[in-house]
C-alpha positions, 0 to 999 in steps of 0.5 A: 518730559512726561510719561510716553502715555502722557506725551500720546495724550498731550501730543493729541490733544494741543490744549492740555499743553497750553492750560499746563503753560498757563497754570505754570505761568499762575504759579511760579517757583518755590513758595513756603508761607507760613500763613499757608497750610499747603507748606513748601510748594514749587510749581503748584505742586505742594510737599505732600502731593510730590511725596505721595507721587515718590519724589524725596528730594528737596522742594526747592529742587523739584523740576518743572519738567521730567528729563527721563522716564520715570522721574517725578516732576510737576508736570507729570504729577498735574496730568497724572493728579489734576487731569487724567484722575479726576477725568477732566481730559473729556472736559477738555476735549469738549471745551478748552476753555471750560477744561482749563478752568478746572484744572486751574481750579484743581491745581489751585485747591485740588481735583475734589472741589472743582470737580463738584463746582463742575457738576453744579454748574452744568446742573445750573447751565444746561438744567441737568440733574446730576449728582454732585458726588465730586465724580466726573463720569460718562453721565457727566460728560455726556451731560455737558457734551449734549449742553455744549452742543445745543447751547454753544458759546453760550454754555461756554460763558455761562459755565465760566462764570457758574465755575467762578463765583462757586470758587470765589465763594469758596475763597470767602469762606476759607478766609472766614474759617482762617483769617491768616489766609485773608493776606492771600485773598487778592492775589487769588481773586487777581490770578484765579477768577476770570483768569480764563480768556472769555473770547476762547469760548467762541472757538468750536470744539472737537466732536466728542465720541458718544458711549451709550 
């Protein structure tokens, strides 16, 4: 069970559940690979992250879900670490499908990449010139809020694919500067590129609130 502000959030807006469930069903349990730098994870959520959130127990023991108010889980710790901070919830809000992309992104490497990659592609896409400092604000926002409604589905599919071949880059060169992590390499292509259902881009999205 998360937070009361994450529950108002979650309950008024339905597709952050599904995106959670989704990265939920990427990741899996517990894991502790030695080729892998991010050590014990359960959840997606490594040791380190969990203990900077508070939690001290045991990796092998940490709860998907919170039971009571306060406690550490991992889904408190994506909404509060992979969505709510690095402001992907507008994101979202705009187009699910796009918002699910980086928040897979974000959980996979953490909110700081994806958060460029988001920035570039909207340059890309809808021939923008943001700043790519890795912060999603109002300006970034109201960039692909306009975009999203000029373009339709089509933005949508577009920025899919800008976001996917920039994370799929991204994986070549890891590989490249670590070998090891070649033995991970499929699996991240299988489960993280394209994994984003292109048939939800068709769906229209909820009006967003313009602040000038």
């Amino acid at each position: 069970m998360a937070s009361n502000n994450q529950k108002a959030a979650l309950g008024g807006l339905g597709a952050i559940s599904l995106i959670l469930a989704a990265v939920f069903a990427v990741e899996g349990g517990y894991v502790n690979n030695a080729n892998d730098p991010g050590g014990p994870t359960r959840h997606g959520v490594t040791e380190q992250v969990a203990r900077q959130h508070g939690y001290t127990g045991d990796m092998r023991n940490f709860p998907r879900h919170c039971t009571y108010e306060g406690q550490v889980c991992a889904e408190s710790i994506y909404f509060t670490h992979y969505i709510e901070k690095p402001g992907f919830l507008p994101i979202v809000k705009i187009d699910p499908a796009v918002g699910e992309e980086v928040i897979d992104t974000a959980v996979n490497m953490g909110p700081t990449r994806p958060s460029r990659y988001f920035q570039r592609a909207v340059n890309q896409v809808c021939n923008t010139r943001l700043s790519v400092d890795g912060l999603i604000g109002p300006m970034t926002v109201r960039a692909w809020g306009d975009c999203r409604a000029n373009l339709g589905p089509r933005a949508c599919l577009s920025m899919l694919d800008a976001l996917d071949a920039q994370q799929e880059a991204e994986y070549d060169r890891l590989v490249r500067v670590n070998p090891k992590l070649r033995i991970f390499r499929r699996g991240w292509q299988n489960l993280r590129i394209g994994n984003v259902d292109r048939n939800r881009c068709s769906s229209v999205p909820e009006p967003t609130a313009r602040k000038d």
